[in-house]
N, CA, C and O atoms as CSV, one atom per row, in Angstrom:
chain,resi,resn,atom,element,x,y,z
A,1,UNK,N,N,89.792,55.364,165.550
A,1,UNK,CA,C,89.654,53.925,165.477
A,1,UNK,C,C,89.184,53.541,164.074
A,1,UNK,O,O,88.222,54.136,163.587
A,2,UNK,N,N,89.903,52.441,163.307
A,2,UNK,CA,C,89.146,52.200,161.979
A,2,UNK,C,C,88.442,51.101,162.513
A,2,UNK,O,O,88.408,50.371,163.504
A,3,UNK,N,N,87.773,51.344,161.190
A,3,UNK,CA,C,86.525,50.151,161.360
A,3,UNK,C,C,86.715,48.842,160.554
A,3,UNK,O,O,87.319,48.691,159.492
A,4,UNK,N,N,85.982,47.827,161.397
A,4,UNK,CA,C,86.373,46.112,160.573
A,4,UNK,C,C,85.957,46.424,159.478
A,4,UNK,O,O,84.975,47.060,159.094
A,5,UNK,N,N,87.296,45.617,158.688
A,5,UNK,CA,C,87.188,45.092,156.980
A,5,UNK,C,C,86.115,43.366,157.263
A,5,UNK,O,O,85.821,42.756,158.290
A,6,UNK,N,N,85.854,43.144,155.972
A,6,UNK,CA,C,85.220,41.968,155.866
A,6,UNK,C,C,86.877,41.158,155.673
A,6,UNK,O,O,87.854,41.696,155.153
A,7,UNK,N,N,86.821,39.644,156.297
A,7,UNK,CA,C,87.361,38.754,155.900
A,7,UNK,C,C,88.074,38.647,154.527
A,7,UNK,O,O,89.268,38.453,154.302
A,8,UNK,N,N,86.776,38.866,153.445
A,8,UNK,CA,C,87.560,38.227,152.215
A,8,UNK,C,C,88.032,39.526,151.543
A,8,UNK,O,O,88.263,39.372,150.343
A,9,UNK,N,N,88.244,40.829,152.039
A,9,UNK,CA,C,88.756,41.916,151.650
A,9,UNK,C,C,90.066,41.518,152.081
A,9,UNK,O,O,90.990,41.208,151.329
A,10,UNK,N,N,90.095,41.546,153.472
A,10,UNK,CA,C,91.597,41.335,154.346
A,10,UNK,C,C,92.352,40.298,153.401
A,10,UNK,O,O,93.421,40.860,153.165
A,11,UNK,N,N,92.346,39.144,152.777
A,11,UNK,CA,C,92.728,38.257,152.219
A,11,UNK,C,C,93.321,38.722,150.508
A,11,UNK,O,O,94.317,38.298,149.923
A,12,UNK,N,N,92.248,39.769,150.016
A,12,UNK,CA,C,92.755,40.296,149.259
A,12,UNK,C,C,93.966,41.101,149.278
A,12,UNK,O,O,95.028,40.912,148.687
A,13,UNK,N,N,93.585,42.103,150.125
A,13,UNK,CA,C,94.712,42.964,150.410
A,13,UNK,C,C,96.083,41.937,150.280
A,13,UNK,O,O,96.933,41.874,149.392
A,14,UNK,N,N,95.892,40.998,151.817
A,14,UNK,CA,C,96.636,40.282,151.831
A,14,UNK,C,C,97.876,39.741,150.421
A,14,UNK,O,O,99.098,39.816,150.297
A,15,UNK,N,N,96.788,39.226,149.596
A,15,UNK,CA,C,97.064,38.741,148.149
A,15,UNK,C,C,98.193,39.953,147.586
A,15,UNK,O,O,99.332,39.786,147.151
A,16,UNK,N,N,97.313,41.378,147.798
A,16,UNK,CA,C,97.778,42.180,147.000
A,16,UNK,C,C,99.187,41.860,147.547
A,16,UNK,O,O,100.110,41.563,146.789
A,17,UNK,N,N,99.258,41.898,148.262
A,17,UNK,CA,C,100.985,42.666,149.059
A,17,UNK,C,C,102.024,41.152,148.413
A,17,UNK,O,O,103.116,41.316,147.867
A,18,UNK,N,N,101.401,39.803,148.630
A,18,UNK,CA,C,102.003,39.345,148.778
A,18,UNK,C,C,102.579,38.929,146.571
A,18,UNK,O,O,103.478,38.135,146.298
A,19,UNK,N,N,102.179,39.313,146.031
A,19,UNK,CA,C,101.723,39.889,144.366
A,19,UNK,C,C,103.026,40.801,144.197
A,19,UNK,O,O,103.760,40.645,143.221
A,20,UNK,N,N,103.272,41.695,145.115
A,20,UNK,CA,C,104.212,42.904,145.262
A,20,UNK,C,C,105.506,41.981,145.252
A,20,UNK,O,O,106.317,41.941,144.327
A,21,UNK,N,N,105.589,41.011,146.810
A,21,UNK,CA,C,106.675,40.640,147.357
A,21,UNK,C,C,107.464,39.196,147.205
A,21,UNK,O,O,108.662,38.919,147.266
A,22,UNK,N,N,106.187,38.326,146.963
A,22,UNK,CA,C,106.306,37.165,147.109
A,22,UNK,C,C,106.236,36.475,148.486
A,22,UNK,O,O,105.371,36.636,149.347
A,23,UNK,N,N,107.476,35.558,148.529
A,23,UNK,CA,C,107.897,34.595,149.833
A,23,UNK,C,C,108.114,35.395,150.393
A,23,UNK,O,O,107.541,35.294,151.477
A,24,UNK,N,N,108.976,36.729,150.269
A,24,UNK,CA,C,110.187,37.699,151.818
A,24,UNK,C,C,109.302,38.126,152.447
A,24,UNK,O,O,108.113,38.399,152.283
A,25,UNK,N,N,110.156,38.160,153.345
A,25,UNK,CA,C,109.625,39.286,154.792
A,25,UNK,C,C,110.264,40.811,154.686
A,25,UNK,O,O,109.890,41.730,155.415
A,26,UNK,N,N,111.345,40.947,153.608
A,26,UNK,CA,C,111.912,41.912,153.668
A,26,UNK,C,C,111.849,42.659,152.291
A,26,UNK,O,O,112.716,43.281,151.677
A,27,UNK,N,N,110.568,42.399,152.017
A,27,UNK,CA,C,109.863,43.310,150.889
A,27,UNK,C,C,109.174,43.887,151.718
A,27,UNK,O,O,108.658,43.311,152.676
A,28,UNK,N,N,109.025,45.559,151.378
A,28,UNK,CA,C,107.693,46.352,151.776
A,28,UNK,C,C,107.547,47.371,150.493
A,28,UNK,O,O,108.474,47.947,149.923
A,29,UNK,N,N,105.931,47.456,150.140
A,29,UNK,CA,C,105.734,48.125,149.804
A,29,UNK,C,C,104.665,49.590,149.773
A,29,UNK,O,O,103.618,49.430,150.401
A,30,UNK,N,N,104.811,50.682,149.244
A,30,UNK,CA,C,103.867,51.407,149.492
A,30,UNK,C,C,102.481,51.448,149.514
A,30,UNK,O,O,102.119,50.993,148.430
A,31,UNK,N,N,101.211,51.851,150.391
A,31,UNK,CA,C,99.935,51.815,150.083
A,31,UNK,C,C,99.623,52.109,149.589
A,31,UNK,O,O,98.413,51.890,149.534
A,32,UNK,N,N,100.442,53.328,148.161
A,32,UNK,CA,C,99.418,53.791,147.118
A,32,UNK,C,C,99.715,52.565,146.646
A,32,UNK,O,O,98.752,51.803,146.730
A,33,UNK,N,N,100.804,52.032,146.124
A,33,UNK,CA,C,100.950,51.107,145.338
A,33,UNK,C,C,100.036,50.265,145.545
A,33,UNK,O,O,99.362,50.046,144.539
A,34,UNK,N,N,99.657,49.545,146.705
A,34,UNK,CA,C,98.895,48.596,146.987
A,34,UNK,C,C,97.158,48.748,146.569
A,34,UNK,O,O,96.559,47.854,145.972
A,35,UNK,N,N,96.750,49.573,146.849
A,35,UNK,CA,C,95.440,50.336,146.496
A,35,UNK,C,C,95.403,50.417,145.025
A,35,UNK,O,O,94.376,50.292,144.358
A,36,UNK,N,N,96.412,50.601,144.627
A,36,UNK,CA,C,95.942,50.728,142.682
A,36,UNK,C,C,95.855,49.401,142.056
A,36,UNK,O,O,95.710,49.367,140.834
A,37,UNK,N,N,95.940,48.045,142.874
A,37,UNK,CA,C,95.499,47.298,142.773
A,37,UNK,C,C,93.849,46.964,142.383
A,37,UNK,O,O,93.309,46.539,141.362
A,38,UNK,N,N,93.367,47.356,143.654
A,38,UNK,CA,C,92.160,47.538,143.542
A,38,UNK,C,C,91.130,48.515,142.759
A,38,UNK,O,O,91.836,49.451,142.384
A,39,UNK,N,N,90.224,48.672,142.469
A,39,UNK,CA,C,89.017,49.696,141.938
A,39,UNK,C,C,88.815,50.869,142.916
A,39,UNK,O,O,89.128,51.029,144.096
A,40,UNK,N,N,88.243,51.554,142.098
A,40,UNK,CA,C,88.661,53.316,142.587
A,40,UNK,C,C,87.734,53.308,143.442
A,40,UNK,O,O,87.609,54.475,143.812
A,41,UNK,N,N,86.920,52.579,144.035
A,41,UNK,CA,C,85.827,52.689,144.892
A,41,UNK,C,C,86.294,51.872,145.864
A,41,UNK,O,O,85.676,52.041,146.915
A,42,UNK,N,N,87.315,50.886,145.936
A,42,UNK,CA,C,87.375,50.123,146.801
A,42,UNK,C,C,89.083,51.024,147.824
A,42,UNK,O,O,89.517,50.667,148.919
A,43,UNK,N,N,89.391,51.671,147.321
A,43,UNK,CA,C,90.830,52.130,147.795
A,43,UNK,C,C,90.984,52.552,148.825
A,43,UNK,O,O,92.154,52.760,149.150
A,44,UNK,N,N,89.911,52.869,149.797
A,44,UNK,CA,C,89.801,53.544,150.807
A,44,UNK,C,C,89.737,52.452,151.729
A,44,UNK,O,O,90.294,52.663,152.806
A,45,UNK,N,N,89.243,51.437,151.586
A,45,UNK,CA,C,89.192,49.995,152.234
A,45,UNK,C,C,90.296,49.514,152.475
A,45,UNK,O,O,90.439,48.604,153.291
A,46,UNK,N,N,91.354,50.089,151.747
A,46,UNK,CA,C,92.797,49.178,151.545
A,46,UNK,C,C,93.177,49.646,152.637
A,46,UNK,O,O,93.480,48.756,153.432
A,47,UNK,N,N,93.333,51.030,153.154
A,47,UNK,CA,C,94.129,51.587,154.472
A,47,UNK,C,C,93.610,51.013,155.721
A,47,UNK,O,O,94.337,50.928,156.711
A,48,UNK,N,N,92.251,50.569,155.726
A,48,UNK,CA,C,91.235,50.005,156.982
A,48,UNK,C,C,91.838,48.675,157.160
A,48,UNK,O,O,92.145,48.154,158.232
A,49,UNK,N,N,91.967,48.200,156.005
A,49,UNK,CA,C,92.491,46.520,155.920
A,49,UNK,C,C,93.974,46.374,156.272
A,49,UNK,O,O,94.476,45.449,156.911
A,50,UNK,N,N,94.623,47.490,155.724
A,50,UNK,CA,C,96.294,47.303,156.240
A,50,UNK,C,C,96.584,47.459,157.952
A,50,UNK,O,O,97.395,46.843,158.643
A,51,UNK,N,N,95.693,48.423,158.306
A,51,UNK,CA,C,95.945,48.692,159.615
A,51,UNK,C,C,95.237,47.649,160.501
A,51,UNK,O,O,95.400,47.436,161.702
A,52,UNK,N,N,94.259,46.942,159.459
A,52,UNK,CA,C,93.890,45.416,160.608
A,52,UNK,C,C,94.629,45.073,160.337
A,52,UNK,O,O,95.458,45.457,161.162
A,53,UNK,N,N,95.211,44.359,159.470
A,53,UNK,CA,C,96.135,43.261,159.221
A,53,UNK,C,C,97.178,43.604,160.231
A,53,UNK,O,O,97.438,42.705,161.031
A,54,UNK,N,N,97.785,44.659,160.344
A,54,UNK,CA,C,99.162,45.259,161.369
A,54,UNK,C,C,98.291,44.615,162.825
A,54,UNK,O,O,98.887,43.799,163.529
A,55,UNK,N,N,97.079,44.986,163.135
A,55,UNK,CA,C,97.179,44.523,164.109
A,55,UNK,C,C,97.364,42.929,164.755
A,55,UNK,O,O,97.946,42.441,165.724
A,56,UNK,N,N,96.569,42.459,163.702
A,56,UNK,CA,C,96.458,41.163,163.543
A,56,UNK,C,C,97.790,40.317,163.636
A,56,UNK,O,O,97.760,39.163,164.064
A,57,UNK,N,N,99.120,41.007,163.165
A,57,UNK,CA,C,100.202,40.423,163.485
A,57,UNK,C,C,100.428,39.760,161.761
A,57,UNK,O,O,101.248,38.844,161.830
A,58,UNK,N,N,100.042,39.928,160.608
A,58,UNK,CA,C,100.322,39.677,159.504
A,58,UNK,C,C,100.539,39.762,158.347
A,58,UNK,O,O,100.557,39.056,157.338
A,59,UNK,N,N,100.876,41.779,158.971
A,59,UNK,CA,C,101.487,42.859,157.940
A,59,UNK,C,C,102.358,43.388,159.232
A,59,UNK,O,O,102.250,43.228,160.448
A,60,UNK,N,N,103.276,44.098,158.378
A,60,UNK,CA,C,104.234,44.774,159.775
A,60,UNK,C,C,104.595,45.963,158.603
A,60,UNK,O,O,104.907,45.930,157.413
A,61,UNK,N,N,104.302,47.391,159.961
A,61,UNK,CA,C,104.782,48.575,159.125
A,61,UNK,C,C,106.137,49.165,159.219
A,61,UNK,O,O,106.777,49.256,160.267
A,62,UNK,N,N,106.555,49.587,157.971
A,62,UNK,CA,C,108.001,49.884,158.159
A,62,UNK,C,C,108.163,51.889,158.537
A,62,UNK,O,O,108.659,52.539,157.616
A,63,UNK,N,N,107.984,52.224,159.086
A,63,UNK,CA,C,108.103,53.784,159.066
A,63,UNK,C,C,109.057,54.580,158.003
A,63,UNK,O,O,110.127,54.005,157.800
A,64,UNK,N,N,108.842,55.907,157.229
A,64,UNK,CA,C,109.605,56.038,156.955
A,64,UNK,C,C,109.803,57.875,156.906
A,64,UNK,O,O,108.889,58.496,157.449
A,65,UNK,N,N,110.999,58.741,156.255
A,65,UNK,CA,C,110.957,60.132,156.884
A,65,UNK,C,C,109.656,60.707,156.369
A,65,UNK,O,O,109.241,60.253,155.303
A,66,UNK,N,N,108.797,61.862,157.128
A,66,UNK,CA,C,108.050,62.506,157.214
A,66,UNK,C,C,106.574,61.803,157.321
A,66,UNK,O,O,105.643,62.183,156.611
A,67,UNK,N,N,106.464,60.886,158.147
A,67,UNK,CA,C,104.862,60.192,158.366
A,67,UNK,C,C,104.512,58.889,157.337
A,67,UNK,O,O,103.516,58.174,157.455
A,68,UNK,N,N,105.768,58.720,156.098
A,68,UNK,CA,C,105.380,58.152,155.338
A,68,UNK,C,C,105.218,56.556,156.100
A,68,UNK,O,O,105.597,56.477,157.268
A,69,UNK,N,N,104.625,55.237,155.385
A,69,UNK,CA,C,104.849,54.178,155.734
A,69,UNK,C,C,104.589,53.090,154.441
A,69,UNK,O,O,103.815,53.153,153.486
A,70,UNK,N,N,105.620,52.034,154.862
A,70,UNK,CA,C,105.234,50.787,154.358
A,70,UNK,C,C,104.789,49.835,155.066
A,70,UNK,O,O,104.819,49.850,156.297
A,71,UNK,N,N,104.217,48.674,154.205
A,71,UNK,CA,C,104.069,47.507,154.401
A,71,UNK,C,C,104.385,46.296,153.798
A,71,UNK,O,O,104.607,46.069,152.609
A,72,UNK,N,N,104.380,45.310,155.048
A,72,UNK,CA,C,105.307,44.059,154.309
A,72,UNK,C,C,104.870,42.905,155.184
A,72,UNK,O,O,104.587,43.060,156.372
A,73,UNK,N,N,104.826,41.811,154.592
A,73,UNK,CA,C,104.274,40.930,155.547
A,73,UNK,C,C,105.113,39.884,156.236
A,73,UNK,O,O,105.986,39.316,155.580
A,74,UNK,N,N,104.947,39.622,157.330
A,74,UNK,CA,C,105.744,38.520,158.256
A,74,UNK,C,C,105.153,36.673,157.799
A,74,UNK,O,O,104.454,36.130,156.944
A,75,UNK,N,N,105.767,36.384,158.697
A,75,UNK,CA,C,105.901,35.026,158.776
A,75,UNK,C,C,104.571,34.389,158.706
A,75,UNK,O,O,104.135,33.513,157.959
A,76,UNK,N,N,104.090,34.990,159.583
A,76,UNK,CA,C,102.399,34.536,159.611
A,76,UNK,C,C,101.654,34.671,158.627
A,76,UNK,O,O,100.868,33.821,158.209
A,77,UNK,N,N,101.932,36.245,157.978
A,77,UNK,CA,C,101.545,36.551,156.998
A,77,UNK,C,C,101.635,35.779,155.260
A,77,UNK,O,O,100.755,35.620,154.413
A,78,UNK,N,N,103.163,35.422,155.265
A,78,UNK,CA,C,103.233,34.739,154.179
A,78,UNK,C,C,103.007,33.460,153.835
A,78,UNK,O,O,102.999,33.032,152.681
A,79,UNK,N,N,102.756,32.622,155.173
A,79,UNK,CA,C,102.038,31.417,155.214
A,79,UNK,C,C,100.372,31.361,154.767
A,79,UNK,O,O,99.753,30.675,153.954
A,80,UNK,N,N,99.955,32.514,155.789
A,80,UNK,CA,C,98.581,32.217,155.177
A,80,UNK,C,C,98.141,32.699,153.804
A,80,UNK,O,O,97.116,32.329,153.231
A,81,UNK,N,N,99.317,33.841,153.200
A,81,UNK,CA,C,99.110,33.835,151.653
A,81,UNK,C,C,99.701,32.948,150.534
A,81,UNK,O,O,99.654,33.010,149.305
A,82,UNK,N,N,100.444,31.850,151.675
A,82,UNK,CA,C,100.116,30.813,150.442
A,82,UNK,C,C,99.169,29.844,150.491
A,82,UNK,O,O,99.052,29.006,149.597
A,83,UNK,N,N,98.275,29.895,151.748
A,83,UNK,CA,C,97.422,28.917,151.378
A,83,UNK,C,C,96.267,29.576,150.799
A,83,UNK,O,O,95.229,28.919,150.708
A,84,UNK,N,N,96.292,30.671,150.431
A,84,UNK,CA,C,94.937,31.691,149.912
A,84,UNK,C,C,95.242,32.310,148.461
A,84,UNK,O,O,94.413,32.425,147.558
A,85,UNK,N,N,96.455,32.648,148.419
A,85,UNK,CA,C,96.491,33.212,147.014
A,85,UNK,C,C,97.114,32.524,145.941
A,85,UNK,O,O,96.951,32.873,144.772
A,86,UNK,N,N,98.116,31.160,146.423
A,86,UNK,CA,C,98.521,30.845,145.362
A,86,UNK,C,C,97.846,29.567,144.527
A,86,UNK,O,O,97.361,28.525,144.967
A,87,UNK,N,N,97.987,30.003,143.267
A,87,UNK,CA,C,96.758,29.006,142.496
A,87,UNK,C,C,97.828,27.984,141.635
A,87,UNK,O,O,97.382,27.086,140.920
């Protein structure tokens, strides 16, 4: 079981992905990628936060061969990163 992210982490993350993709739903990208966003202390937070967000319904994972995965955000998702990340 992971453990809760804070709010304004989740939002980051959020940010991050949506930084990657923009508007689509049919961007995904990798979690290293996403994590090198952040500081080398914070990177471990990023996997806790992606897998809330999946649950939450505002990242969706894409599977891919040998365990790998992406992420990419839905509908829900890209709404609430525009009312949060874009300046």
């Amino acid at each position: 079981m992971t453990p809760r992210v804070h709010r304004s982490f989740l939002i980051r993350t959020l940010c991050a992905i949506y930084e990657y993709c923009g508007k689509t739903t049919h961007c995904h990208v990798a979690p290293e990628n996403i994590a090198k966003l952040f500081p080398r202390h914070l990177r471990g937070q990023v996997y806790d936060a992606l897998h809330q967000l999946v649950r939450e319904g505002l990242v969706y994972e894409k599977p891919h061969g040998k365990g790998r995965k992406s992420y990419g955000l839905t509908r829900e998702g890209v709404e609430l990163a525009l009312t949060y990340c874009v300046e």
